[in-house]
N, C-alpha and C positions, 0 to 999 in steps of 0.2 A: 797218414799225413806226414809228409816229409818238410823240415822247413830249414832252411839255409842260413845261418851266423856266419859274418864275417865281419871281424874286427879291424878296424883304421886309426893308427893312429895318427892325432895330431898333438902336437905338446900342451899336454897336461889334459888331454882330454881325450877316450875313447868312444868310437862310432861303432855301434853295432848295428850292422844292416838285418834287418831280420824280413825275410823273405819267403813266402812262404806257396807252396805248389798248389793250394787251395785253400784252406782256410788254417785260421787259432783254434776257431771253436764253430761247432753248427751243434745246436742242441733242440732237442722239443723232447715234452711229457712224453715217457710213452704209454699207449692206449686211448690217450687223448690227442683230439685235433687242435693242437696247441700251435703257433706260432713259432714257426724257423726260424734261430737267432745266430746271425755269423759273425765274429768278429775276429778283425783282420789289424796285424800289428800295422804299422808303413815305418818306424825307425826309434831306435833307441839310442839314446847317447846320456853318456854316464863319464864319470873321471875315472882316472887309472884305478884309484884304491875305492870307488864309492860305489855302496850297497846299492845302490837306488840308480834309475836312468828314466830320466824325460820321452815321453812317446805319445806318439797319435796312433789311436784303433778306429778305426772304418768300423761302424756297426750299422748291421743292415738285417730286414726282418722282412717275412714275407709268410701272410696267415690265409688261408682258405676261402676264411667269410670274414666281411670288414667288421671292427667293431672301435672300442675305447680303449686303446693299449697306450702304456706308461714304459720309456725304458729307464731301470734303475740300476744302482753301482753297489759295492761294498764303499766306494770310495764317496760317496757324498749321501746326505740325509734324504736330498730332495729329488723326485725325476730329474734326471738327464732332458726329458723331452717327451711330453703325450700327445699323439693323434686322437684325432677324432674321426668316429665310422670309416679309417684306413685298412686297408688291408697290406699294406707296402710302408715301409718307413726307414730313413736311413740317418747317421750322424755320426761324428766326426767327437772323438774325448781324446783330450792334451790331459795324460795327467803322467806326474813323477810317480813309479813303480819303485817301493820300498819292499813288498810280500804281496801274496797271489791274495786275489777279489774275483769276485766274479761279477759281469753284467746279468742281467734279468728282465723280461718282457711281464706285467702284470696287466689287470684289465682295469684300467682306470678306478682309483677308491676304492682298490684289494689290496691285503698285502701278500696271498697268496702266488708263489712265482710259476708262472705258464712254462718257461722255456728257462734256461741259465747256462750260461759259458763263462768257463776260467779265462780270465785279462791276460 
């Protein structure tokens, strides 16, 4: 996976384009028929001196056989977003990146993780 930073500045504030040739992350269990989980940065923007930068990830999932899946964060307590008997599902998280989390696909009222990619 190759992925492209390029930094812009505007006063007092830095753009980082993060761009990426395929994916952040694509993960599933292995040995198990777990759900394919991709998640894609679209842009980061942070100040000159700040640890932390605001971003939207594209997450998208695509399982074999439909069923009850939840997608969950380090970053909040609660699902992100649960389908029902889907086998496809996709969303869109706005969140400030201060240290690495990872997303996760479970099956609805587990907390067992099917699939997980680092943010």
């Amino acid at each position: 996976m190759s992925r492209l930073v390029k930094r812009f500045t505007v006063p007092g504030v830095a753009l980082l384009a993060l761009a990426s040739t395929g994916h952040l992350g694509l993960a599933a269990t292995p040995g198990v028929d777990a759900p394919r989980l991709r998640v894609r940065p679209v842009m980061c923007i942070a100040g000159r001196d700040s640890a932390s930068c605001a971003t939207v990830f594209e997450i998208d999932w695509k399982s074999s056989a439909p069923g009850d899946y939840c997608l969950g964060s380090d970053e909040r307590r609660e699902p992100l977003r649960c389908w029902t008997q889907a086998s496809t599902g996709a969303h869109s998280d706005r969140v400030t990146v201060t240290r690495d989390f990872y997303y996760w696909i479970t099956t609805s009222g587990e907390a067992r993780r099917l699939s997980a990619v680092k943010g």
